[in-house]
C-alpha positions as CSV (number, residue, x, y, z in Angstrom):
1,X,-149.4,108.7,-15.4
2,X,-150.3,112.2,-15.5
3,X,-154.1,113.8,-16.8
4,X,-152.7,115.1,-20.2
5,X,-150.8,111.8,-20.9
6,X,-153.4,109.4,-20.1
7,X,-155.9,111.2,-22.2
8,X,-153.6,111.8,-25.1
9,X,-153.1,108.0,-24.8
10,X,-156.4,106.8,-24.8
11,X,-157.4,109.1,-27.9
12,X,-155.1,107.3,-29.5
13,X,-156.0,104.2,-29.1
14,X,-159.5,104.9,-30.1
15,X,-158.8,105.2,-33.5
16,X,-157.4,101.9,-34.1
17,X,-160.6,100.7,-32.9
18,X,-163.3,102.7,-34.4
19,X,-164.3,100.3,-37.3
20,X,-164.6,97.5,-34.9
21,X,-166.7,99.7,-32.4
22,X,-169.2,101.3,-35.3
23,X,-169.3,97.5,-36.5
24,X,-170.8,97.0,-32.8
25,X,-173.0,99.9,-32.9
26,X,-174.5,98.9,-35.8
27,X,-174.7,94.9,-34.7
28,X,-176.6,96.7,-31.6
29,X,-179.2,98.6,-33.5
30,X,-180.3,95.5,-35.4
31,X,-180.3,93.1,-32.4
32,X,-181.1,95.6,-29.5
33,X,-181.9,93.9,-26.2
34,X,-185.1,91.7,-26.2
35,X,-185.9,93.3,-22.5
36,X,-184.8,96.9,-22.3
37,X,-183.3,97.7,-19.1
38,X,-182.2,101.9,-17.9
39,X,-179.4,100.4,-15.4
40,X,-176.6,98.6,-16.4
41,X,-173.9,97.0,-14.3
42,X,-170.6,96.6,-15.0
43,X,-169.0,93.6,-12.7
44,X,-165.6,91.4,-13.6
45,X,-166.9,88.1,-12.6
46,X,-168.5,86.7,-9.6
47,X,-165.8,85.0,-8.5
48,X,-165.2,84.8,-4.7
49,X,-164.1,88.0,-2.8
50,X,-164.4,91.4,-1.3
51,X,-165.9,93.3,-4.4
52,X,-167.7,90.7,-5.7
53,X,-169.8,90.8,-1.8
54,X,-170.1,94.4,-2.5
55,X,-171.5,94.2,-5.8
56,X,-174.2,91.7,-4.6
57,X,-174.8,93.8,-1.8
58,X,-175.5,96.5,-4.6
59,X,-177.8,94.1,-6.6
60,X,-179.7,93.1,-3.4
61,X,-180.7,96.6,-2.6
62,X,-181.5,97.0,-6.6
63,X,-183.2,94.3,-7.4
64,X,-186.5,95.7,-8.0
65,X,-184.9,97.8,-10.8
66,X,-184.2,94.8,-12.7
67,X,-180.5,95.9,-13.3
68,X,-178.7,94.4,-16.9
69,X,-175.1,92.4,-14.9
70,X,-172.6,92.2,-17.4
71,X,-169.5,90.2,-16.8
72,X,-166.4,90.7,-18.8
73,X,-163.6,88.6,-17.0
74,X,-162.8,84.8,-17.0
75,X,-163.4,83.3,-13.7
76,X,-161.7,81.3,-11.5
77,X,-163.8,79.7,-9.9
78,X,-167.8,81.4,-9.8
79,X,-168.2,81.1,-6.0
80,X,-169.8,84.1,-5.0
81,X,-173.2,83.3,-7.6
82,X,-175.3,82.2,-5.0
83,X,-175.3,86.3,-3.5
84,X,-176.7,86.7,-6.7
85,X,-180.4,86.5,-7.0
86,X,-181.3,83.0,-8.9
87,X,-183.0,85.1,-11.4
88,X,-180.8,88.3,-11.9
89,X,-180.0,89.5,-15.4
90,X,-176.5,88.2,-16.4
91,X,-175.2,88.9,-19.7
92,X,-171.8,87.0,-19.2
93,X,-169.3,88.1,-22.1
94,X,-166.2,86.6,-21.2
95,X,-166.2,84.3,-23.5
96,X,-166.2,86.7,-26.1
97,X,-164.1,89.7,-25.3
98,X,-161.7,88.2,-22.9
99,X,-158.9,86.5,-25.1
100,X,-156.1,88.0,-26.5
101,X,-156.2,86.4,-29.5
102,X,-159.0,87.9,-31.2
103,X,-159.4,91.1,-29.2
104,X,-160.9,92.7,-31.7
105,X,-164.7,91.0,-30.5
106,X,-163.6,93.5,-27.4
107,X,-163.7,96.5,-29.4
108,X,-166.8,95.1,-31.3
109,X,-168.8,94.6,-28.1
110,X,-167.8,97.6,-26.7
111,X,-169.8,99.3,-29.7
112,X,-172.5,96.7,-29.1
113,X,-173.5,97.4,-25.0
114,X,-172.8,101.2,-26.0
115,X,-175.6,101.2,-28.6
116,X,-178.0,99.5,-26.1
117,X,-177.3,101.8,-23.3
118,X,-177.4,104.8,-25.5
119,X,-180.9,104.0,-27.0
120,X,-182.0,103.0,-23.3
121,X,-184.6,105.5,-21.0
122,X,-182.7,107.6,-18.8
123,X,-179.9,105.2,-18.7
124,X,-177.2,104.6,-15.4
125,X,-173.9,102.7,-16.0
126,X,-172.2,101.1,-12.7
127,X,-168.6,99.9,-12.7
128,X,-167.9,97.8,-9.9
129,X,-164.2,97.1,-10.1
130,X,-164.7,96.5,-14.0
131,X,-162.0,97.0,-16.3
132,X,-164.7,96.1,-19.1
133,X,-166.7,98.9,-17.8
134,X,-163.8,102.0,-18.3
135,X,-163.7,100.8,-22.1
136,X,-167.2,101.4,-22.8
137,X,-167.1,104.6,-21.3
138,X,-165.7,106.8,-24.3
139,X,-168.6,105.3,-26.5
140,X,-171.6,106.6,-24.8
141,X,-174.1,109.8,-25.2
142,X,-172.6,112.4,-22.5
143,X,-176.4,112.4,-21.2
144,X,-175.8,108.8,-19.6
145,X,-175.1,108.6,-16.0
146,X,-171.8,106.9,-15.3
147,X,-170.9,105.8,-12.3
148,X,-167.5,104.4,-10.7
149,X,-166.8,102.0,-7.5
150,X,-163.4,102.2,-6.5
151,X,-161.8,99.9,-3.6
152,X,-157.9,100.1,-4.3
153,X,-155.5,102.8,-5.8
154,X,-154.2,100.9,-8.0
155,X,-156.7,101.4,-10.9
156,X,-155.6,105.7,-10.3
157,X,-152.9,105.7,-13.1
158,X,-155.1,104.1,-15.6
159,X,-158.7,105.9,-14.6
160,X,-157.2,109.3,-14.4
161,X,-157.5,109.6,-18.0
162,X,-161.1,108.9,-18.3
163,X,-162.6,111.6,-15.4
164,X,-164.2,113.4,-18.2
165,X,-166.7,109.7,-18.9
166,X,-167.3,109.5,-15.0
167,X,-170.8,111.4,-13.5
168,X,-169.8,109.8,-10.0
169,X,-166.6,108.4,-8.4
170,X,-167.9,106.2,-5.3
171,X,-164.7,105.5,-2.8
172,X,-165.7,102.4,-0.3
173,X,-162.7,103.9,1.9
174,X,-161.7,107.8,3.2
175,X,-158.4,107.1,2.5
176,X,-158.9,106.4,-1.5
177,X,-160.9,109.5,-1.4
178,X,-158.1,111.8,-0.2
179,X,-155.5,109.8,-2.8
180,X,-158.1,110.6,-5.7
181,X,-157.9,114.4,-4.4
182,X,-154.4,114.4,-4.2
183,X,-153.9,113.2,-7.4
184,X,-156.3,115.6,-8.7
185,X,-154.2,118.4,-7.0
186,X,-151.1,117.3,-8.7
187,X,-152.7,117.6,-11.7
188,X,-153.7,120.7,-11.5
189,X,-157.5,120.0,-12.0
190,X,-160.7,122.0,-11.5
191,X,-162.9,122.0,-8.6
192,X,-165.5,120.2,-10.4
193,X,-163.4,116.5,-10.6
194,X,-163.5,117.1,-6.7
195,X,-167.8,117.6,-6.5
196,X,-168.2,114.1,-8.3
197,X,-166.1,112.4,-5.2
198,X,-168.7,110.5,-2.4
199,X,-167.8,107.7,-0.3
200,X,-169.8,105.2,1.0
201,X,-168.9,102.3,3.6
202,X,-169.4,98.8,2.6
203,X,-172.0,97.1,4.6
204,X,-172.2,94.0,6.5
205,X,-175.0,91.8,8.9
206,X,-174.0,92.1,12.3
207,X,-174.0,88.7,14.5
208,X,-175.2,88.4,18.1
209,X,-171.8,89.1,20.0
210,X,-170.5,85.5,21.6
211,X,-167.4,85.9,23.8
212,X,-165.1,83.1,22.8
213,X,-162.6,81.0,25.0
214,X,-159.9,78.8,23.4
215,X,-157.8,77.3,25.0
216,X,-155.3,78.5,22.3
217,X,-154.8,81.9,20.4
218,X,-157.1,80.5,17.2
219,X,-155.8,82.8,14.2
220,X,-157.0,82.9,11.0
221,X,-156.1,84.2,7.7
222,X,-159.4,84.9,5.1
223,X,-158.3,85.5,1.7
224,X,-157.2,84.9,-1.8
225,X,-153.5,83.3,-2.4
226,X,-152.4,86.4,-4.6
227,X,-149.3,88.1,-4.4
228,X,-150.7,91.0,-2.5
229,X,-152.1,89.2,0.1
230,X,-148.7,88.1,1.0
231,X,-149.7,84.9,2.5
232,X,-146.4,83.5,2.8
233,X,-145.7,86.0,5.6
234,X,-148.5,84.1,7.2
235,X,-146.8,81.4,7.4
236,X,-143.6,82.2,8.5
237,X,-145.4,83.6,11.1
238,X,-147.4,80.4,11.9
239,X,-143.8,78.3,11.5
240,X,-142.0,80.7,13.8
241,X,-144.8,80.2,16.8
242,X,-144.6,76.4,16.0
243,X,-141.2,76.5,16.5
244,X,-141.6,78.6,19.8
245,X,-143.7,76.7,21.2
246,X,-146.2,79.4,21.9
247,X,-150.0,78.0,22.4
248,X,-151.3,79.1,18.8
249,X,-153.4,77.5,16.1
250,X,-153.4,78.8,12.6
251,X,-156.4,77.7,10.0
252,X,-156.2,79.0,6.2
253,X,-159.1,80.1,4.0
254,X,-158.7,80.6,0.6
255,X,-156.8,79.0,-2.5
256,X,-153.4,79.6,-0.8
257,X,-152.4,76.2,-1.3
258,X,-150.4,77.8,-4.7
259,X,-148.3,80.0,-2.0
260,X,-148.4,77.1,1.1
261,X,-147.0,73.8,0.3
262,X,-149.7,72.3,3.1
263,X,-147.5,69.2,3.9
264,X,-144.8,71.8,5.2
265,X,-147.2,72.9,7.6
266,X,-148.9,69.7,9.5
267,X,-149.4,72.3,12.3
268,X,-151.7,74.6,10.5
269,X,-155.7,73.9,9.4
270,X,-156.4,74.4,5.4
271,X,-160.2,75.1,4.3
272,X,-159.6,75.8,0.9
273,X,-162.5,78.3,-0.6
274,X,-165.4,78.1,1.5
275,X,-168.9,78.5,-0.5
276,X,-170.6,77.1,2.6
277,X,-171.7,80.5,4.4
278,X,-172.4,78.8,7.5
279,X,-169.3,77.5,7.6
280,X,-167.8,80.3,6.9
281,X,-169.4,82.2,9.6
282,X,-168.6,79.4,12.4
283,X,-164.8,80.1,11.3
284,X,-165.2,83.8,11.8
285,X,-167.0,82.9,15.1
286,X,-164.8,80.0,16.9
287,X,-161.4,82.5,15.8
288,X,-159.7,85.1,18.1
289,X,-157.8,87.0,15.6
290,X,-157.7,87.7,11.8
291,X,-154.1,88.3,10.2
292,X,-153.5,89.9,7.0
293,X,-149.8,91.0,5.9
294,X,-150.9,92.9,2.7
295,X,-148.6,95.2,1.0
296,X,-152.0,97.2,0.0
297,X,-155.5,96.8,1.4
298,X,-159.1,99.1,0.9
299,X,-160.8,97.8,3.6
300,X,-161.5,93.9,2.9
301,X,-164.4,92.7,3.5
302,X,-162.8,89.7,6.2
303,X,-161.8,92.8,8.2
304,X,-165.0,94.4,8.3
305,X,-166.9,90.9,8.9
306,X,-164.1,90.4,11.6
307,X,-164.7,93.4,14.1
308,X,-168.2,93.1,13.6
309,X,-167.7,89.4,15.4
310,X,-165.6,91.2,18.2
311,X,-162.6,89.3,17.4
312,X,-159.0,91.6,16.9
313,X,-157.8,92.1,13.4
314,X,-153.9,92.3,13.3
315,X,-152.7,93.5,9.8
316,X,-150.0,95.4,8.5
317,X,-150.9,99.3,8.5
318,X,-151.4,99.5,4.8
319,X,-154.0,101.9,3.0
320,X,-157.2,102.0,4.6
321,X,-156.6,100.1,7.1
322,X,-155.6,102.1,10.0
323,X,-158.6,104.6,9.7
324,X,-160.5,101.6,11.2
325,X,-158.1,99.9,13.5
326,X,-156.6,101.8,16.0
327,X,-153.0,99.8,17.3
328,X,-153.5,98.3,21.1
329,X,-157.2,100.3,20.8
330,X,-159.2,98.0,18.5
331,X,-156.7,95.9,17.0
332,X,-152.9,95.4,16.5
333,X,-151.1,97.1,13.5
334,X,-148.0,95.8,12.1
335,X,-145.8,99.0,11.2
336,X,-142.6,97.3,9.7
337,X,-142.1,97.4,6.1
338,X,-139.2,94.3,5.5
339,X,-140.7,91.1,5.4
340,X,-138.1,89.8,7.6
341,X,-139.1,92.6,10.1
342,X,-143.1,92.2,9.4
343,X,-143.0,87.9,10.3
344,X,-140.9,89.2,13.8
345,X,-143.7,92.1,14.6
346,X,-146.6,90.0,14.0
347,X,-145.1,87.1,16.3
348,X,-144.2,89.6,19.3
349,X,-148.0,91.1,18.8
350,X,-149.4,87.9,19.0
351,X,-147.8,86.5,22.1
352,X,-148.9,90.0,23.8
353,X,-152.7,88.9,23.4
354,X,-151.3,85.0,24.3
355,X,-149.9,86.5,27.6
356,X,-153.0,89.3,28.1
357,X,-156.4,87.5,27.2
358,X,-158.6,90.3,28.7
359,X,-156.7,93.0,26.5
360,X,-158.0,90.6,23.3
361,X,-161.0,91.0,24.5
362,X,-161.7,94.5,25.5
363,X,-160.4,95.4,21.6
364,X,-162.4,92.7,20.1
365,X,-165.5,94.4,21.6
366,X,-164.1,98.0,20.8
367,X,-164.0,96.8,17.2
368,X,-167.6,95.8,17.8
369,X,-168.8,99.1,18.9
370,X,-166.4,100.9,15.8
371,X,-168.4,98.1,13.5
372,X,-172.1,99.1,15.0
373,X,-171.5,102.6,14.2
374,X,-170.4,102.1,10.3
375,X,-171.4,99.4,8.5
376,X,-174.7,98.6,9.1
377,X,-177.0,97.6,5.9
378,X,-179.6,100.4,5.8
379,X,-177.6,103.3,5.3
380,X,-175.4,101.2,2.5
381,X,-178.9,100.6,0.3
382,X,-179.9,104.2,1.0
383,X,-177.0,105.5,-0.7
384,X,-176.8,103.3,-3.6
385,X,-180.3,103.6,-4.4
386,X,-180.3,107.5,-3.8
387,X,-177.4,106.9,-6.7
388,X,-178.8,104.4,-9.0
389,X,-182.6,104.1,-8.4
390,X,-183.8,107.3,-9.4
């Protein structure tokens, strides 16, 4: 959607709202928040995956700030709360704005949090992959900071329309920066939408480096069974070694078991969601390569977590992704766009590290060295706090 349409749109829309929203406003002025808070953030739900790490990560290096959380989306399943400190701030609306049926309590609470933050000190509002948090934007004071975490395209057609409500726009990868900017340039906009772009890396702890022998390829795919993720690729791929007799082991993490009927694949390990980080980490640890067959991608967190073990990622060249794994360097890229063609690719590059173990290893450790240099924890907090803690 282009600039003009998308704000044309959303004007619009505000006006069948507005007695709902004032409704809020006023609901807010009577009952304002029994502690006041200046820093407000936006999060979906802390259900578990990649954003929802980042946005604890943001809370951790926050916390003495004493940030407002606000949830907005029904979860799935919750499993990320424990990154969360035990006593964090959580104002969990979902209940109450996320139902179709009477979305009109959305439009009411949008007036509500706006009132709140508008009579706040020197407020900041974070969005962190919150659709919640873009529909409270046209409702506050222009004086109030508001800042945006992006880690995918896809929310571009919808967010273009509200670049006037947005101080900052925060890009966890290079590549989303430059399709922000090109968007921007098809639109014809000013300089100034270009100054309010930054990007800054997601961050991760780096483990002691272990070399690992198995005495087969040990793959492993870290992820959520949705549609994007394309996990039935996966599988094919796992089936087709099977079938080949190739020495390969495949283990599943995740709720995939909506795309994987398990009892076609006897061959393969299941983990379901792990909460269990130590778990999780002896997975990461005891694996050789992480696959991922994504039709779109930022850069996941399972990547990142991935090279900083020294292990290779293999993943189809989507997005972000190949700004960080270099094919045959650091890791192994799928290039093929048919599925068909992807499941052959990703077999053929995973017999190359079956038949040359050293070459796994030398690009697991590259990845290591490319992980060292870029997401390391202090430089993360540094630039979050030089955005939100002032």
């Amino acid at each position: 959607m282009k600039y003009t349409q998308a704000v044309r749109k959303l004007r619009l829309e505000r006006i069948g709202m507005f007695p709902f929203v004032l409704l809020g406003k006023w609901w807010g002025r009577l009952f304002p928040l029994q502690e006041p808070a200046s820093l407000f953030l936006f999060f979906p739900s802390l259900d578990i995956g990649g954003s929802t790490k980042v946005n604890a990560d943001i809370v951790e290096c926050l916390t003495d700030r004493r940030p407002l959380i606000i949830l907005s989306k029904q979860p799935r399943n919750s499993g990320f709360r424990s990154l969360f400190p035990e006593k964090a701030r959580i104002l969990d609306l979902h209940r109450k704005i996320d139902h179709k049926w009477y979305h009109f309590m959305n439009f009411f609470y949008r007036g509500v949090l706006a009132e709140w933050i508008n009579r706040s000190e020197d407020p900041i509002v974070f969005g962190g992959e919150a659709l919640f948090f873009y529909k409270v934007l046209p409702h506050l004071k222009r004086s109030v900071t508001r800042i945006e975490l992006c880690h995918l395209d896809t929310w571009l057609p919808y967010s273009i329309g509200l670049i006037d409500e947005i101080t900052v726009r925060v890009c966890s990868t290079l590549k989303l920066k430059e399709a922000i900017a090109a968007q921007y340039r098809d639109n014809g906009l000013e300089e100034k939408y270009y100054e309010r772009l930054h990007f800054i890396e997601n961050r991760i702890e780096i483990p002691p480096y272990e070399e690992v022998h198995n005495p087969r390829l040990e793959v492993v795919f870290i992820g959520r069974g949705s549609p994007q993720k394309r996990v039935h690729l996966v599988a094919a791929i796992a089936a087709k070694m099977e079938e080949e007799g190739l020495p390969a082991h495949f283990s599943f993490v995740g709720d995939v078991e909506k795309v994987i009927d398990r009892r076609q694949f006897p061959f393969c390990t299941f983990y379901g969601n792990v909460n269990d980080d130590a778990l999780l980490q002896r997975i990461y640890r005891q694996s050789d390569v992480l696959i991922l067959t994504s039709a779109y991608e930022g850069l996941p967190l399972v990547v990142m977590n991935m090279m900083a073990y020294g292990r290779v990622v293999l993943s189809t060249a989507v997005n972000g992704i190949p700004n960080y794994i270099g094919h045959r360097r650091n890791g192994l890229l799928i290039y093929a766009s048919r599925e068909e063609a992807i499941v052959a690719e990703g077999v053929e590059l995973l017999r190359s590290l079956i038949d040359d173990p050293a070459a796994k290893t030398a690009m697991g450790k590259e990845s290591r060295e490319v992980a060292l240099q870029k997401f390391g924890g202090e430089l993360f907090c540094r630039e979050y706090r030089r955005l939100l803690a002032r």
